[in-house]
KOLDRENKOL-708160 format. One line per 4 residues: number of its first residue (from 1); their letters; for each residue y, x, z of N, C-alpha, C, O. Coordinates in steps of 0.2 Angstrom, whole numbers, padded with zeros to 4 digits, always signed. Layout:
NUM	A	Y/X/Z/Y/X/Z/Y/X/Z/Y/X/Z  ... $
// end
This chain:
1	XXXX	+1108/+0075/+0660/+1113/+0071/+0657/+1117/+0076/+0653/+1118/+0082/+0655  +1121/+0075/+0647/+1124/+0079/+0642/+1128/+0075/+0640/+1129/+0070/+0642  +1132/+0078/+0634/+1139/+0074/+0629/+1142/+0072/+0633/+1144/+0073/+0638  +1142/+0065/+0628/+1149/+0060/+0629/+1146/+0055/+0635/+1150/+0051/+0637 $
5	XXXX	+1141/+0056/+0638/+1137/+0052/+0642/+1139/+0053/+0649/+1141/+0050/+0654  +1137/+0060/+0648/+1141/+0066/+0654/+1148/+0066/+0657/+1150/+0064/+0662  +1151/+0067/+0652/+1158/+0067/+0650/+1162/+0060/+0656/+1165/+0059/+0661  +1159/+0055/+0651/+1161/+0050/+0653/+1159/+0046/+0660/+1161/+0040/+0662 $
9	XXXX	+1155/+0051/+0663/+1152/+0050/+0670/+1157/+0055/+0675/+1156/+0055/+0681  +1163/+0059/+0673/+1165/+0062/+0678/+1171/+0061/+0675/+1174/+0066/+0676  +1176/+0057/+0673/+1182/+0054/+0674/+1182/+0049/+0673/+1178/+0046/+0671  +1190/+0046/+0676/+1195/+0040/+0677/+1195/+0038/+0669/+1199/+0042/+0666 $
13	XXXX	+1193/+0033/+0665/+1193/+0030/+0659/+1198/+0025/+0660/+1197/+0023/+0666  +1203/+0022/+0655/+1209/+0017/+0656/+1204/+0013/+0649/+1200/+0016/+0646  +1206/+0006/+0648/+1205/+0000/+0645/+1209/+0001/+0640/+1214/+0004/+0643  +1209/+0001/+0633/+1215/-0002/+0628/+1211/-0006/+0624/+1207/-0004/+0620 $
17	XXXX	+1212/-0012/+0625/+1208/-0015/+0621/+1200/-0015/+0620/+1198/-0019/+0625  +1197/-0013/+0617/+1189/-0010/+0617/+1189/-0004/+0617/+1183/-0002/+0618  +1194/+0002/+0614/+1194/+0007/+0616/+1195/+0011/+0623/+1199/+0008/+0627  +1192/+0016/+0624/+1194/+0017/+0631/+1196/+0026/+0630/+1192/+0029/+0625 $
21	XXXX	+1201/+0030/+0633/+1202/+0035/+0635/+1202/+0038/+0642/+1202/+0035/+0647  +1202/+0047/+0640/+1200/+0050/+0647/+1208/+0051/+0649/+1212/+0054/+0646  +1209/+0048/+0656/+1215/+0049/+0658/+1217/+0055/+0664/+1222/+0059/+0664  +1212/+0054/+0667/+1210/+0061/+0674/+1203/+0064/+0673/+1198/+0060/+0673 $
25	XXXX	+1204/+0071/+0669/+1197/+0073/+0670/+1196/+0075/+0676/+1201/+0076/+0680  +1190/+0077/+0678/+1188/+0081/+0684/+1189/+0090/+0684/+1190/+0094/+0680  +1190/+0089/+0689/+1193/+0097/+0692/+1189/+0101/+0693/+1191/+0107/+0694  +1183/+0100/+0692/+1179/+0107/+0692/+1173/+0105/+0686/+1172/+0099/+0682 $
29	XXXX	+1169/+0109/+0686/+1161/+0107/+0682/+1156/+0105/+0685/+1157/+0107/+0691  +1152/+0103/+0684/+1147/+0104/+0685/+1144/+0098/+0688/+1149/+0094/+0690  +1136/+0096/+0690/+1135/+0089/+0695/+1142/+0089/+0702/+1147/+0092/+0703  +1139/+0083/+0703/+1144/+0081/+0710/+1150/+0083/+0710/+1153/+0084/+0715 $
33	XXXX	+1155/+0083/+0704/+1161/+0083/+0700/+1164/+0078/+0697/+1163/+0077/+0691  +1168/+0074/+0700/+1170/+0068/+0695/+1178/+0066/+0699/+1181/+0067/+0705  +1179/+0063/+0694/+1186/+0058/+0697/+1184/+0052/+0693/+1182/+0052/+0687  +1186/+0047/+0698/+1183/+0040/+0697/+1190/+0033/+0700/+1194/+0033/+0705 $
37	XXXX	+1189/+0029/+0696/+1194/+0025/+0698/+1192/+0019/+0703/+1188/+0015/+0701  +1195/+0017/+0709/+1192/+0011/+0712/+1196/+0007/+0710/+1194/+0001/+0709  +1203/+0008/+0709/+1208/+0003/+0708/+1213/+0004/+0702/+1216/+0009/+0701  +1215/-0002/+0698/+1220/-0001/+0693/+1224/-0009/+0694/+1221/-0015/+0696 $
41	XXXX	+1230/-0008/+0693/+1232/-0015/+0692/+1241/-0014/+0685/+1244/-0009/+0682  +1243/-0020/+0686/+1248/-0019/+0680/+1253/-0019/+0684/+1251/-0022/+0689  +1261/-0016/+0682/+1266/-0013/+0686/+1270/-0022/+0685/+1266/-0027/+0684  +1278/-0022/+0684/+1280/-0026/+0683/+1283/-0024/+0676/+1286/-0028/+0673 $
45	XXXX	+1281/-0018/+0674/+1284/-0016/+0668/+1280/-0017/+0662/+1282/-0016/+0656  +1274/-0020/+0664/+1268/-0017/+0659/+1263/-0014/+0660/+1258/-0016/+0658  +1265/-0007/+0663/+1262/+0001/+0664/+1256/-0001/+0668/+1254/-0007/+0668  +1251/+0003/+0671/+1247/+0001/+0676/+1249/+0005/+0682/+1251/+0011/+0681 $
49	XXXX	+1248/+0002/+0687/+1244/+0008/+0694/+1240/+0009/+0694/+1237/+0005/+0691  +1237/+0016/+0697/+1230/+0018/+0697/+1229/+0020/+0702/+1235/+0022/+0705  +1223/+0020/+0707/+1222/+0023/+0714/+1215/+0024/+0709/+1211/+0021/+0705  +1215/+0033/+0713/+1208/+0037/+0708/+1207/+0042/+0713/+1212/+0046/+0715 $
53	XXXX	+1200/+0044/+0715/+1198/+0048/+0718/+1194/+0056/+0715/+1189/+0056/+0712  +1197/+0062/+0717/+1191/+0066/+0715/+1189/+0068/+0720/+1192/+0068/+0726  +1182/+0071/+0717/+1178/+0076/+0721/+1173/+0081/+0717/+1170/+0080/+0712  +1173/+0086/+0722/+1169/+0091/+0719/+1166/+0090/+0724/+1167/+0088/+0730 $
57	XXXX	+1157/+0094/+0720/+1153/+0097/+0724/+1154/+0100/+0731/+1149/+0100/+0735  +1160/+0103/+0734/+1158/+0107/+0738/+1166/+0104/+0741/+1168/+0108/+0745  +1169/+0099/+0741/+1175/+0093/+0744/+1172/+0086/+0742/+1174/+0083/+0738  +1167/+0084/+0745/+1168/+0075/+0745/+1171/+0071/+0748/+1172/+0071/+0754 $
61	XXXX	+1175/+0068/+0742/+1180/+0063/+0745/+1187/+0065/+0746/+1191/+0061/+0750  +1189/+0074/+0741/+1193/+0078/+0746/+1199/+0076/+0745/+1204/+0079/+0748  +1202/+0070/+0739/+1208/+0067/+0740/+1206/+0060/+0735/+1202/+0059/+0731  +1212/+0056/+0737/+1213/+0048/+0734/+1222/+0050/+0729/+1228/+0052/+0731 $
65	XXXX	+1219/+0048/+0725/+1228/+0051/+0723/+1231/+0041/+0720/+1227/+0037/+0720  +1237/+0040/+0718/+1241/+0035/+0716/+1244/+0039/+0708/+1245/+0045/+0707  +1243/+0035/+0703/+1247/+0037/+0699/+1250/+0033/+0694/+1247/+0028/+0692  +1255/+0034/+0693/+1257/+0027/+0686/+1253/+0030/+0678/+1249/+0035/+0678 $
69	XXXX	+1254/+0025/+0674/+1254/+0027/+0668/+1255/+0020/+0662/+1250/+0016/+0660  +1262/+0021/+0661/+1266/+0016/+0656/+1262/+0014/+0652/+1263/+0008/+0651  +1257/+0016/+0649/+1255/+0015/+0642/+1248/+0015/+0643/+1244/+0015/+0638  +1246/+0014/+0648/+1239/+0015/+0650/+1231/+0022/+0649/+1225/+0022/+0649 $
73	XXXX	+1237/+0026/+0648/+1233/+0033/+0645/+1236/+0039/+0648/+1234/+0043/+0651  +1243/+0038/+0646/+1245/+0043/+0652/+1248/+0044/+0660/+1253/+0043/+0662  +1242/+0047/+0663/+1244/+0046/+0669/+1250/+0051/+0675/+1249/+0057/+0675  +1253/+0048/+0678/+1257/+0054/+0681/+1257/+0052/+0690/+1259/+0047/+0693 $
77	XXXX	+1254/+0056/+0692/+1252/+0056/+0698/+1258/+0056/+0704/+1262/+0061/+0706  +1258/+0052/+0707/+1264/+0048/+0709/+1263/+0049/+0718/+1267/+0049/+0723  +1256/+0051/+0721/+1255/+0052/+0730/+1250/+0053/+0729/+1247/+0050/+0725  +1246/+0059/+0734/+1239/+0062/+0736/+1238/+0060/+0742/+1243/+0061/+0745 $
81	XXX	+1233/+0056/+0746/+1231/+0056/+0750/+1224/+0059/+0753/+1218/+0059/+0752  +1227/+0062/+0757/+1220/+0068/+0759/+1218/+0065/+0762/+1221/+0061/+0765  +1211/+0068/+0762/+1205/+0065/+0766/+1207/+0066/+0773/+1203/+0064/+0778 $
// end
């Protein structure tokens, strides 16, 4: 697997419309590297919550993090929950 296909197989993508952006890349390279989102929802403000997992190769599972992000692209990481 390569490019944008790759790419877009090891981060956290946010909705805008039909466009979508990378909000959390992954923390290392290579296979079994990704940060992925299981949960997003909308704040009271607009903004979203995000509940977004990474792992690398050689930590699976090795944190759940919370993060806001106003505008739906930028996100700022708000609690780490360790495995």
């Amino acid at each position: 697997m390569g490019g944008a296909a790759h790419e877009a197989s090891r981060v956290v993508a946010a909705a805008s419309g039909t466009a979508y952006a990378v909000v959390v890349p992954t923390t290392a390279p290579g296979p079994g590297s990704w940060a992925g989102a299981p949960s997003a929802a909308l704040d009271v403000d607009g903004g979203f919550v995000v509940a977004y997992r990474v792992r690398t190769s050689e930590q699976r599972g090795s944190a759940t993090f919370v993060g806001l992000a106003p505008d739906g692209e930028h996100l700022t990481p708000v609690a780490r929950l360790d495995k």
